[in-house]
PADREN-635694 format. One record per residue (C-alpha): x, y, z; residue in one letter. Coordinates in steps of 0.1 Angstrom, whole numbers, plus 2048, in hexadecimal, padded with zeros to 3 digits. Layout:
% residues N
XYZA;...
//
This chain:
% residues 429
79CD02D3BX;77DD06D23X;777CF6D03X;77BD1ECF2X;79DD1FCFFX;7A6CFDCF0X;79BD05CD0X;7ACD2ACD4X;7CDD1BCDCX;7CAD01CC2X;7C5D1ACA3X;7E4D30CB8X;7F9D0BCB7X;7F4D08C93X;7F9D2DC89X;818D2EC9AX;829D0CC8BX;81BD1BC65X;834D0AC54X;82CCE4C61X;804CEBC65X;80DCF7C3DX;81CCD5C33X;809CC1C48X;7E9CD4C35X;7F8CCAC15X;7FDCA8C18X;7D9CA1C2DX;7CCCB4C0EX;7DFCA3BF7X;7CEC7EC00X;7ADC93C01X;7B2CA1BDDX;7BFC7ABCFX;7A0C6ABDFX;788C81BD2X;798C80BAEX;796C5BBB0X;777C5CBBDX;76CC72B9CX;780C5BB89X;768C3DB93X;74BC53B90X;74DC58B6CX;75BC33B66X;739C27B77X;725C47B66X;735C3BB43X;734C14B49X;70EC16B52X;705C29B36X;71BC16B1DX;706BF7B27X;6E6C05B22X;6F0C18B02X;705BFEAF5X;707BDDB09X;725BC4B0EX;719BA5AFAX;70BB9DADBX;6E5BA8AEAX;6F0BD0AE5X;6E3BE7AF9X;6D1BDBB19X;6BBBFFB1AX;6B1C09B39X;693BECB3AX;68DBCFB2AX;66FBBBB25X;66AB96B20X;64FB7AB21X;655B69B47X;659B4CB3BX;67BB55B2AX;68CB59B45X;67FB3BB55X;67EB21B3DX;69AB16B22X;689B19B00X;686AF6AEFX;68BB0FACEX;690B32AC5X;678B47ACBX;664B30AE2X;65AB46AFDX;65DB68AE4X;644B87AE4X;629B82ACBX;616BA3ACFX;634BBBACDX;624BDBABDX;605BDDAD6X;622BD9AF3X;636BF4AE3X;617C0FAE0X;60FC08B02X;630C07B11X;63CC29AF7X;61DC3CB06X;62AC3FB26X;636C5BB38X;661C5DB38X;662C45B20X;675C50B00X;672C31AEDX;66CC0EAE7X;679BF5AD0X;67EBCCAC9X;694BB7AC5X;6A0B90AB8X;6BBB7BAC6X;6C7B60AB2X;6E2B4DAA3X;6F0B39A85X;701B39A69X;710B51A55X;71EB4DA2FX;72FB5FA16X;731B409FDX;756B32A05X;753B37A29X;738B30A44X;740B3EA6BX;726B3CA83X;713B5CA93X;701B6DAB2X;6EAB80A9FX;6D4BA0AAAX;6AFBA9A99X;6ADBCEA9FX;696BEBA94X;6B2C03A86X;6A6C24A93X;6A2C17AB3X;6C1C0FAB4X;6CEC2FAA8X;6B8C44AC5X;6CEC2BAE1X;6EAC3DACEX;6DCC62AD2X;6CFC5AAF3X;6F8C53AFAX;6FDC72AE8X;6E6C8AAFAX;6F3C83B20X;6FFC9EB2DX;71FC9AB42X;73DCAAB4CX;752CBCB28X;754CAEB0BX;74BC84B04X;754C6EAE8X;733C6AAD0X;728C4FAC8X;71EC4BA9CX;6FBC3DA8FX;706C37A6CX;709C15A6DX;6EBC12A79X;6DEC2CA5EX;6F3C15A42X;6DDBF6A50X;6BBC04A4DX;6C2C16A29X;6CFBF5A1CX;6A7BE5A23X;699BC9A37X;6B7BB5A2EX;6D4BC7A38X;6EFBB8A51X;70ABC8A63X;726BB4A6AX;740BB4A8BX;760BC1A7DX;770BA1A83X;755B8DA71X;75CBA3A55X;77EB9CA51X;77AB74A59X;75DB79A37X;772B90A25X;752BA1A20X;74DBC6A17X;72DBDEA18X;711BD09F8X;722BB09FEX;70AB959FCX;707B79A16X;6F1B5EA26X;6E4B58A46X;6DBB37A50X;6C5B2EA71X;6ADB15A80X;68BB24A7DX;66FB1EA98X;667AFCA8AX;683AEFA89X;68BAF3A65X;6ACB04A58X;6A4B22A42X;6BCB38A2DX;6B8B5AA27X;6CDB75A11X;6DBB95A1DX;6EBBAFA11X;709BBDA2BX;703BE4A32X;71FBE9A48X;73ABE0A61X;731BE8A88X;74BBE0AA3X;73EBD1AC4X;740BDDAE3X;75ABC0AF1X;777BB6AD3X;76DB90ADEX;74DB8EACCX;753BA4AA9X;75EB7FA9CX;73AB77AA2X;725B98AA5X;709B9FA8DX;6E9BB4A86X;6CEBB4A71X;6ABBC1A70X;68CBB4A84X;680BA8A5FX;69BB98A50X;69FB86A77X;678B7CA78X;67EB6FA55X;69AB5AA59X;687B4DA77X;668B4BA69X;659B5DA82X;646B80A92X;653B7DAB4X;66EB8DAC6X;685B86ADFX;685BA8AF7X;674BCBAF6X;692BE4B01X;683BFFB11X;695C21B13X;68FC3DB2BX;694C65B2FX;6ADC5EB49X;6C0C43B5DX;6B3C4DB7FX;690C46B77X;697C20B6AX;685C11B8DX;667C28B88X;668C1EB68X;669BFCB67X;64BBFBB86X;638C11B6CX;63EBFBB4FX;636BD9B63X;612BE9B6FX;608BF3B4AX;614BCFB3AX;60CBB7B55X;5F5BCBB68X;60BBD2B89X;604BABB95X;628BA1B8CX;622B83B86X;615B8CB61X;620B81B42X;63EB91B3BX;65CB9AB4EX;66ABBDB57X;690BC1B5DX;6A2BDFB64X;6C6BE4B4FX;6D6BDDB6FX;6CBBB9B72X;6D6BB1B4FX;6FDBC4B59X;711BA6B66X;733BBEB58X;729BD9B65X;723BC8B89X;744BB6B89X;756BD7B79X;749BEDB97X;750BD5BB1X;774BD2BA7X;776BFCBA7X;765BFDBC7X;781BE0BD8X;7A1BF9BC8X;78CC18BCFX;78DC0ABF6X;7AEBFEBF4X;7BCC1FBE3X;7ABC33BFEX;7B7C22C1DX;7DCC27C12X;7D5C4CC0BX;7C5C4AC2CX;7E0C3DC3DX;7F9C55C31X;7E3C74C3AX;7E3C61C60X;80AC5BC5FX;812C7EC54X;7F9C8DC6CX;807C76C8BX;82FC80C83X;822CA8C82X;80DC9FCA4X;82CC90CB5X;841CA9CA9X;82DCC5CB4X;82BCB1CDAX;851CAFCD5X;856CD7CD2X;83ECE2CEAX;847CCFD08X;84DCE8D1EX;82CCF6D13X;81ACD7D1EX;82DCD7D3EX;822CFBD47X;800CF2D3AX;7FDCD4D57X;810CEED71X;7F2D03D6FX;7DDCE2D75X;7D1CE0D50X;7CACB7D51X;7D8C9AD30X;7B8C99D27X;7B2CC0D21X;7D9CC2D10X;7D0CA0CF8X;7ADCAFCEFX;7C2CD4CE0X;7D6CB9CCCX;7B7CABCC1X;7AACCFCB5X;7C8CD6C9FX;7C3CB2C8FX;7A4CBEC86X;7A6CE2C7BX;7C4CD6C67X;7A7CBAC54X;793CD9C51X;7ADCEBC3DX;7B9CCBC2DX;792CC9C20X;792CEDC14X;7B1CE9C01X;7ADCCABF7X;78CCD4BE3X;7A6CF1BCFX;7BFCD2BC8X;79CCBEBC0X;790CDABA5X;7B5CE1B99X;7B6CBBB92X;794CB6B7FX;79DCD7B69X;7BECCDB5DX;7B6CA5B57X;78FCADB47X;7A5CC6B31X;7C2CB0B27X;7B2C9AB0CX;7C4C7BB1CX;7B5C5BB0AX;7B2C3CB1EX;7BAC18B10X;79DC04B09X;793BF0B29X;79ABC9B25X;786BB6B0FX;774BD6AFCX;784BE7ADEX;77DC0FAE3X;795C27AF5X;782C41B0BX;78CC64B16X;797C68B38X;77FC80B4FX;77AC86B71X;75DC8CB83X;753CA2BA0X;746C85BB6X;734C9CBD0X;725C7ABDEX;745C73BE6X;754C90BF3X;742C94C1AX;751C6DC20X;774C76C16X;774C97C2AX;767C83C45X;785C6AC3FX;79EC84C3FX;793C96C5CX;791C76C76X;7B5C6EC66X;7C1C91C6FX;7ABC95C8FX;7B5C72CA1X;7DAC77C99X;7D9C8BCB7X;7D0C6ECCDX;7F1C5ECCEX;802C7CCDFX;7EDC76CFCX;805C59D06X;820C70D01X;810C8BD15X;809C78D32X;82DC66D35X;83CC8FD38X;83EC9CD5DX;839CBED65X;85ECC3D71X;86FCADD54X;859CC4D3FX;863CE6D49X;888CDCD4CX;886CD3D27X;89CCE2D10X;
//
């Protein structure tokens, strides 16, 4: 017995049961097609969740970009007082950092907080000092990725509204605006500790409502421009420089570039570099709870591809026992007989993959073209599209999956094998 003979006898097996090697097929590319659709599914929740945090952020800081840039000792030391450890020399930082090669732009920004009143009523805020059309290219950026169909866009107008209504315009969280009853050319105050120490009061005009990423923080959410920030804090410094890129994929390379123009490449320089990743604590914890059901998800599918490939094994071992027994008459040994079982586990995964790839494709057409809309995740107040993804990183580990689940199913007719005598075997009806 040769290993040609095996495999000729093992496509001749399968050919002639066509009906179980059918179903058998269908259900081992059943589990194939459900992983890899999940799998897609996950792509574009990761895809979508990364890009959402650099484009748009999950707290009150927006946006992370893809790199931000600090003074070091902001991350190491707690400020006695706002803007203790802030960047002084912003606009030579920018020039540099905006002449660089893939870097599309550059832009600054204020965290702060305090007090915000519309005469009867005084709530307290988280407040961002933005340059307005930097903030509006995060949102083009969003709007220029290419993906798979058609995305939700993402509108700049309030961010348009905020730098037509001057230096001191505010846009309020929807929430906030409710709590103030305030409407757009309302007027307001904001109140703040400045950099000494002393309160100071400053008047602003509202330009318009922006809802936050998360519904948590709108009660508290506000924006205003890097003037009308630096005033109230009396003030040039900044908190951050956000740094946007081309792409994604180049954010390591990137940052590396960025540290060796502003600190010189010692890294220990004046100013810290930090990728959008580092700054993502959602999007960690969100991706390591996908990756836990993702692994769950897949070892039932698993599982069931095994199960159903073992019952058609032991059937198969069942109907053909007078095969086997004329198989070890002519001195063909168990472990020649188990190995043919083990080809038809695996030509069966072969054909499981194939088809399961058509059920894959099938899948992504019909879902990516049925407009389903997704609830807003917990905690954020926007509803998505569904979409799937190809997820050809994926797809070789799956295949691989489903063809040592179809392929070792043939192992546990060896016991089988070996229990049946040559003339039990041959007397079997």
């Amino acid at each position: 017995m040769t290993i040609i003979k095996l495999v000729n006898l093992a496509l001749r097996n399968l050919l002639r049961n066509s009906r179980r090697t059918f179903i058998t097929v269908l259900v081992s590319a059943a589990g194939f097609a459900a992983l890899a659709v999940f799998a897609g599914y996950m792509d574009f929740s990761f895809f979508g969740l990364r890009e959402l945090t650099i484009c748009r952020g999950f707290a009150t800081g927006g946006g992370t970009g893809h790199v931000q840039v600090f003074r070091q000792d902001a991350l190491e030391k707690e400020e006695a007082y706002v803007l203790q450890f802030g960047i002084a020399d912003k606009e030579i930082l920018l020039k540099d950092i905006e002449a660089m090669e893939h870097v599309a732009f550059a832009m600054p920004r204020i965290e702060f907080n305090g007090l915000v009143s519309n005469g009867d009523k005084s709530i307290s805020f988280m407040g961002l000092g933005v340059d307005p059309a930097g903030e509006a290219g995060l949102i083009h950026y969003w709007n220029s990725l290419k993906t798979v169909g058609s995305r939700k866009q993402m509108s700049d107008a309030a961010y348009q509204q905020l730098e037509e209504a001057g230096p001191y315009g505010v846009l309020l969280g929807e929430e906030m605006s409710n709590v103030l009853q305030a409407q757009q050319g309302d007027n307001l105050m904001l109140m703040s500790t400045t950099v000494d120490g002393a309160v100071n009061v400053v008047d602003v005009t509202v330009a318009g409502v922006i809802r936050g990423a998360m519904s948590a923080l709108d009660a508290h959410y506000l924006v205003t421009s890097i003037d009308a920030a630096g005033s109230l804090l009396q003030s040039d410094k900044v908190s951050k420089l956000v740094v946007v890129l081309d792409e994604t994929d180049m954010t390591e390379s990137g940052a590396q570039n960025i540290d060796r123009v502003i600190n010189g490449g010692s890294g220990e320089g004046l100013f810290a570099v930090v990728t959008w990743d580092q700054l993502a604590e959602y999007y960690d914890s969100v991706r390591d709870i996908y990756t836990i059901i993702f692994g769950f998800t897949g070892g039932i599918v698993v599982t069931i591809v095994f199960l159903g490939c073992v019952n058609t094994m032991l059937m198969s071992t069942m109907e053909r026992v007078r095969e086997i027994g004329t198989l070890k008459a002519i001195g063909v040994s168990n472990g020649w007989i188990a190995q043919m079982f083990l080809f038809e586990g695996f030509f069966i995964g072969i054909l499981s993959i194939l088809a399961g790839i058509v059920l894959q494709h099938a899948f992504l057409i019909i879902i990516n073209h049925s407009g389903i809309m997704m609830p807003p995740p917990p905690g954020m107040s926007s509803s998505y599209q569904l979409r799937i993804f190809p997820a050809p990183g994926y797809l070789p580990w799956i295949a691989l999956l489903i063809v040592m689940s179809t392929t070792f199913s043939g192992l546990l007719t060896l016991q089988k094998i070996r229990k049946l005598s040559i003339v039990d075997s041959l007397s079997h009806a």
